[in-house]
N, C-alpha and C positions, 0 to 999 in steps of 0.2 A: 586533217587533210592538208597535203600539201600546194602552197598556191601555185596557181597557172603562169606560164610563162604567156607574152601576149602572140596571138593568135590569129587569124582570119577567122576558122571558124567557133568562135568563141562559144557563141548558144552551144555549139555540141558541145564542148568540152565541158561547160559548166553542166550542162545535162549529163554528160559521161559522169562526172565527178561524182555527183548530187546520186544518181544513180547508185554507182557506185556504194555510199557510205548509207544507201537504202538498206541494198542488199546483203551488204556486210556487217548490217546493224550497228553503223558507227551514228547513222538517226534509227532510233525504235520507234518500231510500229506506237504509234498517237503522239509521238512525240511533237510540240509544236515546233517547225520552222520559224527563225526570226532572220529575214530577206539581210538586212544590214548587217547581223552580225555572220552569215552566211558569206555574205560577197568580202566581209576584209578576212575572212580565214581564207578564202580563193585568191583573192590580193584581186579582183578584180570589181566593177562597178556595180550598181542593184539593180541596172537593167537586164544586162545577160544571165542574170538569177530568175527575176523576174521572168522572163522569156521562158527560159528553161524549166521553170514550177506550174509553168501553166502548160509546157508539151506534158508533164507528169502527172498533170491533175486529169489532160486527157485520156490517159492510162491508166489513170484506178491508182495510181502511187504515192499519189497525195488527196489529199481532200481540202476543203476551203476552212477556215476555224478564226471565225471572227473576222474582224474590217479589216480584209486586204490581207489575211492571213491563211497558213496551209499548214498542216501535219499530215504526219505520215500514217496512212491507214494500216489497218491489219489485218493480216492475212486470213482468208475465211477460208476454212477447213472442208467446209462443202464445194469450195469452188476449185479449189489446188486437188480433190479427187477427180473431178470433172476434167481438169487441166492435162492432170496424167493418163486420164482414159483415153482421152486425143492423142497426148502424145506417146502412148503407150504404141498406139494404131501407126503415127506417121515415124516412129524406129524403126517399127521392125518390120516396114515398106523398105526404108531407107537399106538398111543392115541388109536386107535379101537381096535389093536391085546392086549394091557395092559386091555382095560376096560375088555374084553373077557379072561383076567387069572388072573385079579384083586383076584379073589375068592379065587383060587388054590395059590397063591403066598403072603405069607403073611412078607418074610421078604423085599418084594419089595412093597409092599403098606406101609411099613413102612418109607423105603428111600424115596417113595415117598414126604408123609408125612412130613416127616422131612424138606426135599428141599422145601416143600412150608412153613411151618412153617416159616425157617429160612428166605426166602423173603420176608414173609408178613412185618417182625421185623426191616424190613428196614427203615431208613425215610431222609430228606431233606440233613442231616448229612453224608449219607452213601457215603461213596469213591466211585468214580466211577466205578476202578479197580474193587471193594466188590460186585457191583450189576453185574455186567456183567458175576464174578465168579458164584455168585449166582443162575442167570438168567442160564445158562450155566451147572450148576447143577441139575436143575429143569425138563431141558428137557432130560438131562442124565439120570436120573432117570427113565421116563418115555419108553426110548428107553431100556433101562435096563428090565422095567417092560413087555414091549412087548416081548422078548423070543425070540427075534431075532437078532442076534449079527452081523448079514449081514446093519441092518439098522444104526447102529452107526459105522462102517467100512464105510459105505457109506457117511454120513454126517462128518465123523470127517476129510478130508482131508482141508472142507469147515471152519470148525471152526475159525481159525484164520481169516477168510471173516469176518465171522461173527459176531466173535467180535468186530471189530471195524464197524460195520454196528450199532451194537446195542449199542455203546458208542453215536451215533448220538442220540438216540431217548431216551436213559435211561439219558444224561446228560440234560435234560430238562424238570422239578419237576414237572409240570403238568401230565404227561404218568408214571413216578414209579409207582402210586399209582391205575394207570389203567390196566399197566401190567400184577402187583400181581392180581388182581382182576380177569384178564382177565384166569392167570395161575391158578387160583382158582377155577374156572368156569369148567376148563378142567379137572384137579383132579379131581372134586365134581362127574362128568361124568362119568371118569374110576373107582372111589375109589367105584362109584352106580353099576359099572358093563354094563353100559348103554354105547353098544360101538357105535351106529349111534350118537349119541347125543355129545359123546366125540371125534370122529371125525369130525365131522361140526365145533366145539369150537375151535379145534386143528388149523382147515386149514382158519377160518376167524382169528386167533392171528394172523397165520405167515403172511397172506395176509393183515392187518391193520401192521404191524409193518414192511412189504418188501412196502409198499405204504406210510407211513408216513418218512421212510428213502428214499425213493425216493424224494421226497418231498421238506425236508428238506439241500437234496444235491441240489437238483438243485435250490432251493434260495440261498445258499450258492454261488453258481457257478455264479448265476445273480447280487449276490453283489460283487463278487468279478472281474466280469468282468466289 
């Protein structure tokens, strides 16, 4: 990780970071946190760690391990299906209310646009952390495009689930190139205006990508036991 430059808002950023090398498995799940050597790879102090390990342990991202200590939990396979059943439900609201103001809204069919542009641009090479931002952006956008600011309030508490949900299925080159395709699909639907069509699209992604991270945790789980 590379360290922080100094900041005002520091807790975030050290939470951003921390976050970050969650989701990206640069810390694996049980792996234990140690605060001091955490804070001189950030170049910053063991308070704003500190801080920031306990907005995480709010969150289910960490757990407690020992006196004054955290690691990172692991992901439960029964919980990332339940995740995506939700957000299976709040895409393809999303994706139907954007296809239906696609018309009227031009500087969001642009962001749209862009967001998948810059996914498609992806390949074999692309950082982990890069696609997940990416992936992450795409459907921002889309929530953006729908007009309704209740639906990303709603979904963003999950986000950090999330991401590392979708490090499962984006760190294996076979699905990148199915994703883009898939988030292709959906755009092509709302950017038509065609909101049945861009809602079908929306809630089979999130149900093939909440069922192949199922999936893939619970082989995990079977090799590992």
């Amino acid at each position: 990780m590379i360290p922080l430059d100094p900041f005002p808002n520091l807790i975030d950023q050290v939470y951003a970071r921390i976050l970050e090398a969650i989701s990206d498995r640069t810390l694996q799940p049980g792996q234990r946190i140690r605060q001091n050597e955490l804070a001189d790879k950030l170049g910053v102090s063991r308070q704003p760690v500190s801080h920031a390990l306990h907005l995480l342990h709010r969150q289910g991202l960490v757990a407690e391990s020992g006196r004054r200590g955290f690691e990172v939990t692991q992901l439960d396979p029964s919980r990332i299906r339940q995740l995506y059943e939700v957000r299976g439900a709040i895409d393809a609201l999303a994706a139907r209310l954007a296809a239906e103001r696609a018309a009227s809204d031009a500087a969001g069919r642009a962001r749209l646009g862009a967001a998948l542009a810059a996914g498609r641009r992806t390949d074999g090479k692309t950082p982990l952390a890069e696609l997940i931002a990416l992936d992450v952006d795409f459907h921002r956008a889309i929530y953006q495009l729908a007009g309704n600011p209740v639906i990303e309030e709603t979904i963003a508490p999950q986000w950090p689930h999330m991401r590392r949900s979708m490090a499962t299925v984006l760190s294996e080159l076979d699905y990148r190139g199915s994703a883009w395709a898939e988030h292709a699909d959906i755009a092509g639907h709302i950017l038509a205006g065609d909101a049945k069509a861009a809602e079908r699209a929306a809630l089979a992604h999130a149900q093939t990508a909440g069922r192949m991270t199922e999936e893939r945790l619970r082989t995990s789980e079977g090799v590992a036991a």
